[in-house]
N, C-alpha and C positions, 0 to 999 in steps of 0.2 A: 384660699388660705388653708395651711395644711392644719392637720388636729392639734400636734404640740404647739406649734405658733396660736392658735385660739385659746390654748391652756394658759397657756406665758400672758397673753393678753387680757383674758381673764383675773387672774391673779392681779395683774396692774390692773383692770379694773377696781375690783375691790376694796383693794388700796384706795384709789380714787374717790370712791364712793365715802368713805371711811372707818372701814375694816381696818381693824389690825390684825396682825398676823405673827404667830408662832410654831416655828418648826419643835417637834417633839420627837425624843427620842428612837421612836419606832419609824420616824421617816413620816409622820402624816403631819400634814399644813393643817394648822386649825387658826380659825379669823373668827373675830366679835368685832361689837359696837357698843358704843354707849348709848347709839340712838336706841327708841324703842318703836313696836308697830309691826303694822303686816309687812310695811315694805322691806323692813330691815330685819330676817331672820337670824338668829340665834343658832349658835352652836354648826357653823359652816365650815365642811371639813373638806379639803380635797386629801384623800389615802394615797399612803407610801406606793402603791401599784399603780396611782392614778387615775384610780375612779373616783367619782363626786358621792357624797352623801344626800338626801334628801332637800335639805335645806340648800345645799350646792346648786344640785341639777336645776334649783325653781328658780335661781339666780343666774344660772348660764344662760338656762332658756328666755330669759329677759334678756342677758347680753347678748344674744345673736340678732335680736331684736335690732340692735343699736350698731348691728355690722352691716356695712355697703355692701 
């Protein structure tokens, strides 16, 4: 699986999990939750260039986890 297609999947993850999500003007994806906890970070941004923020990367690196 290439890196954009892991991105895209990701993102549907998220969702999934139950993130919501809003695109903001400057191009950066920002996701919350109502749940709260270690498992469900706060303040998760994927940026208008496509990097992950902190809170991101700790939740990709769990979704590669869940990939064949």
């Amino acid at each position: 699986m290439n890196k954009s297609t892991k991105r895209v999947a990701f993102v549907y993850w998220l969702v999934k999990i139950g993130y919501n999500a809003k695109r903001c003007v400057n191009g950066d994806t920002v996701f919350w939750t109502t749940g709260r906890g270690k498992g469900f970070p706060q303040g998760v941004a994927v940026l208008a260039d496509g990097r992950l923020n902190k809170p991101a990367k700790a939740l990709f690196k769990e979704f590669e986890g869940y990939l064949v």
